[in-house]
N, C-alpha and C positions, 0 to 999 in steps of 0.2 A: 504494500500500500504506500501509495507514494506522495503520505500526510504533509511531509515539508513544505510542501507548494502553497497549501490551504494558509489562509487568514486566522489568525489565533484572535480568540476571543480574549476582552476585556472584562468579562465578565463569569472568571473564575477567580475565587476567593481563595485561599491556601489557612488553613485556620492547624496544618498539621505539627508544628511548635507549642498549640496550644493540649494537643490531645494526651492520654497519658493510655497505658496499656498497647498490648498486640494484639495478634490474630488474624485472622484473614475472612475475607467477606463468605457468607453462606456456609459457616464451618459448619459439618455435622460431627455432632458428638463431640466429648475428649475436653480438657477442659474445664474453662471457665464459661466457655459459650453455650447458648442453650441449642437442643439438639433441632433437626429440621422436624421431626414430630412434634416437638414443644410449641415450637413456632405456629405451626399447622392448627397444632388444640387453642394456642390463645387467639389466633385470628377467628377462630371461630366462635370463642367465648366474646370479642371484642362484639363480634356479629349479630349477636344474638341478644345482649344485654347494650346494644346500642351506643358502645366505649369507643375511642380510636383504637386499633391492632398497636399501634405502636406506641402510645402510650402505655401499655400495658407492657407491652415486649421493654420499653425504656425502663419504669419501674422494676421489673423484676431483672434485667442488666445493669441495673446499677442495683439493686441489693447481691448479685453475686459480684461485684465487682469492687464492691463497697468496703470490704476486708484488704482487700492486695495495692488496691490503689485510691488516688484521692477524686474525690468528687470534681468532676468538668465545669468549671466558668467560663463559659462562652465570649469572647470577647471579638472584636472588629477583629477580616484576617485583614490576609495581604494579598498583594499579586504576585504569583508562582517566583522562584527566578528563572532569570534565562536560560541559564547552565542544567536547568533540572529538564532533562532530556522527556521523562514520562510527562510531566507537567505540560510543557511544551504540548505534546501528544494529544493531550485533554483538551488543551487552548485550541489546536488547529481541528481537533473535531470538530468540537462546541460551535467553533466561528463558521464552521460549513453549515452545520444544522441550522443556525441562524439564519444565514443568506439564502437556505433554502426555504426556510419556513416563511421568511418575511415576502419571499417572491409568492409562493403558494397563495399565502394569505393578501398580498394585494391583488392578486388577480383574481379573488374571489370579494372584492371591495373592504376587507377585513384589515387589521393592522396589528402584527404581529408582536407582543412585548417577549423582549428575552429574558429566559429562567437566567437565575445566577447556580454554576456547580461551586459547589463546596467542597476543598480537599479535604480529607481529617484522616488522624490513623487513633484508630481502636476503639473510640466512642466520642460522641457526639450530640450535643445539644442541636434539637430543631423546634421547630414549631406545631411538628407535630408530636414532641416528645423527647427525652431522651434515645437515643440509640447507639448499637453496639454494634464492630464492625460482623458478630454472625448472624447479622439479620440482612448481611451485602446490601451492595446499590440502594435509595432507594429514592422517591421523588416525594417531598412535601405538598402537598397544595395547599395547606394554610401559608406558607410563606415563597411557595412557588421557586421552593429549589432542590436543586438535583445534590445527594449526597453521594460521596467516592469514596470509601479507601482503595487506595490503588492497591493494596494487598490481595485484594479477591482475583486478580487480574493473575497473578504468578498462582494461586489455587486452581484457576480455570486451566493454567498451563498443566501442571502440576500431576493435581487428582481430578479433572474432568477430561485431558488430555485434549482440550480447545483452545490451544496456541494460537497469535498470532494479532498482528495490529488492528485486520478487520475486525475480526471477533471480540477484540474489545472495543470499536467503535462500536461494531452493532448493542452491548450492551448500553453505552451510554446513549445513544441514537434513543433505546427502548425507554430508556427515564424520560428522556427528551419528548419522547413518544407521550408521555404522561403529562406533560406538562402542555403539546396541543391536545388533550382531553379536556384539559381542564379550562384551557381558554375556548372552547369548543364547549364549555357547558354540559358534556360528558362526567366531568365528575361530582357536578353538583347534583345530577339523575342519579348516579350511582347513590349517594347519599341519601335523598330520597325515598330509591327503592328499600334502601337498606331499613332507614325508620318507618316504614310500609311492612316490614315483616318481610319482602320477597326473597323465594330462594337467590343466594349469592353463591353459594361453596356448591362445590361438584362439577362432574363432566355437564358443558352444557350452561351452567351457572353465570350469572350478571359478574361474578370477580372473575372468571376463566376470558369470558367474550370482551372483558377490558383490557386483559395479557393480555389477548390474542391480538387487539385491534393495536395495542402500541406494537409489537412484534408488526402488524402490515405496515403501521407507521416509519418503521425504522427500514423496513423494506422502501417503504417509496422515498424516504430521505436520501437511499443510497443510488435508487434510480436517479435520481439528481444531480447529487455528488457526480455520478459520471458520467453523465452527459456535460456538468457543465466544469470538473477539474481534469475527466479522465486520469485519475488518481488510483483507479483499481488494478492490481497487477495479478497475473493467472494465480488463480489459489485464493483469492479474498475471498470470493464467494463461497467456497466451499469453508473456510474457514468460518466465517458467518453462522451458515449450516449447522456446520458439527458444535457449535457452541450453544444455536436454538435447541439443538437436538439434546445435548447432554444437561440441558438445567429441563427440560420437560417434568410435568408431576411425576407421570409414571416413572421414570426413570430414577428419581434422587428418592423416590420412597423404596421401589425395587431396591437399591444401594443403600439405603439407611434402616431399611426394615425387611426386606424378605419377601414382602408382598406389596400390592399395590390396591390403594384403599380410590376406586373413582368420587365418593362421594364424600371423600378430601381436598380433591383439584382445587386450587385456588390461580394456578396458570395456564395449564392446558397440558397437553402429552407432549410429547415430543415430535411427533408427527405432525402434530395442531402450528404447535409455531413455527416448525421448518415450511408447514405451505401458506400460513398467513405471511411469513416473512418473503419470500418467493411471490406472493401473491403482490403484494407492494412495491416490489425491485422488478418485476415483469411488467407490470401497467404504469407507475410513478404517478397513479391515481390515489389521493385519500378517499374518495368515493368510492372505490372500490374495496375499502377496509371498514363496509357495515359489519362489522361481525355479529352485533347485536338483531341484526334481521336474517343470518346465516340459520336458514334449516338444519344443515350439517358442518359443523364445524371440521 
């Protein structure tokens, strides 16, 4: 991927001097981190008792973390430095998804505000809560920002064996992805639905069809990206792919449990994302990424 060329974004914060603790994003098990089932069961208690997920998930990451290390005060960050090669990486994404989404949206009379990403390592104050880096990636909408530790990026290398520069843009593209939901008024329905009692969790479910539609999101970001930096070099796509593929529901519960529970889905299979993601990077249509009116996902 040939990110150098891209415009880096002004609009990455670096707050990771401020953070204290390791880890890496989406740890299962082992640890200080809560496991990917834990996570599973309080998103669903968040769901059901009308809580935020991640407030809850912040509270109880910060009582097991509350012994080893000291409590996070959030303060103003900075901008990356230059020298910081990944940093960098994040800035020249970031600024492509911008100049793609700002086009999108005015050609559709719209005007597009950009998310601020937030770097941090190990945990993190947001607006949506506290958070730990095993709960990876993740996008606020109360404060409309995309959170990072770049540690889950070497994990995906690692133990999901999804290497490579694409594969970590498509991850941030997919936060990116959340944040036109939200300016999209997509996430104030989900809300919504949710205090309305409707099913969310499971194959099928209002939280799976909103993965899926930022996974087509980050699809058609990338249709963009190369049309308009030709920035993709043989292998990004596939790269992409095997990364949709390896965080699928089915797959991290077959890997952390033995079985695969569908009426846990809170992002779709692996199959789900690899063809909403393909479905977006084939067309460069967001109108094409209804997942919410999709019979078959």
């Amino acid at each position: 991927m040939l990110w150098k060329k891209g415009r880096r974004s002004d609009n990455v914060e670096d707050v990771r001097d401020q953070s204290t603790g390791g880890g890496g994003g989406m740890r299962i098990g082992g640890g200080k981190g809560l496991s990917l089932m834990a996570v599973v069961v309080i998103v669903g208690i968040g769901l059901l008792t009308g809580q935020d997920p991640m407030q809850i998930l912040g509270q109880l990451s910060g009582q097991l973390t509350d012994q080893s290390s000291p409590q996070v005060t959030q303060q103003a960050g900075h901008t990356p430095p230059t020298n910081d090669q990944q940093a960098e990486f994040v800035r020249a994404v970031l600024g492509d998804t911008e100049d793609t989404w700002r086009q999108i949206f005015q050609q559709a009379g719209r005007t597009y505000k950009d998310p601020t990403l937030v770097l941090f390592r190990g945990q993190v104050n947001s607006a949506c809560g506290f958070a730990s880096a095993a709960s990876g990636p993740f996008y606020c909408p109360a404060d409309q920002k995309v959170y990072l530790d770049m540690s889950f990026f070497q994990e995906m290398t690692q133990r999901f064996k999804a290497g490579g520069d694409f594969a970590q843009a498509y991850v941030i593209a997919h936060e990116v992805g959340h944040h036109v939901q939200t300016l999209l008024g997509v996430s104030s329905k989900m809300q919504m639905a949710r205090q309305q009692g409707k099913r969310m969790e499971g194959d099928g479910g209002l939280l799976v069809r909103q993965e899926l539609q930022a996974d087509c999101l980050a699809g058609v970001w990338a249709n963009h990206a190369q049309k308009r930096l030709n920035w993709l070099e043989p292998g990004d796509i596939e790269n992409a792919l095997a990364a949709a593929n390896a965080i699928g529901d089915d797959r991290l519960q077959q890997q952390s449990q033995g079985r695969v529970v569908p009426d846990s889905f809170t992002h779709g299979t692996s199959a789900q994302r690899v063809k909403w993601f393909k479905v977006g990077f084939a067309q460069g249509n967001i109108n094409q990424c209804d997942t919410f009116s999709a019979a078959r996902l």
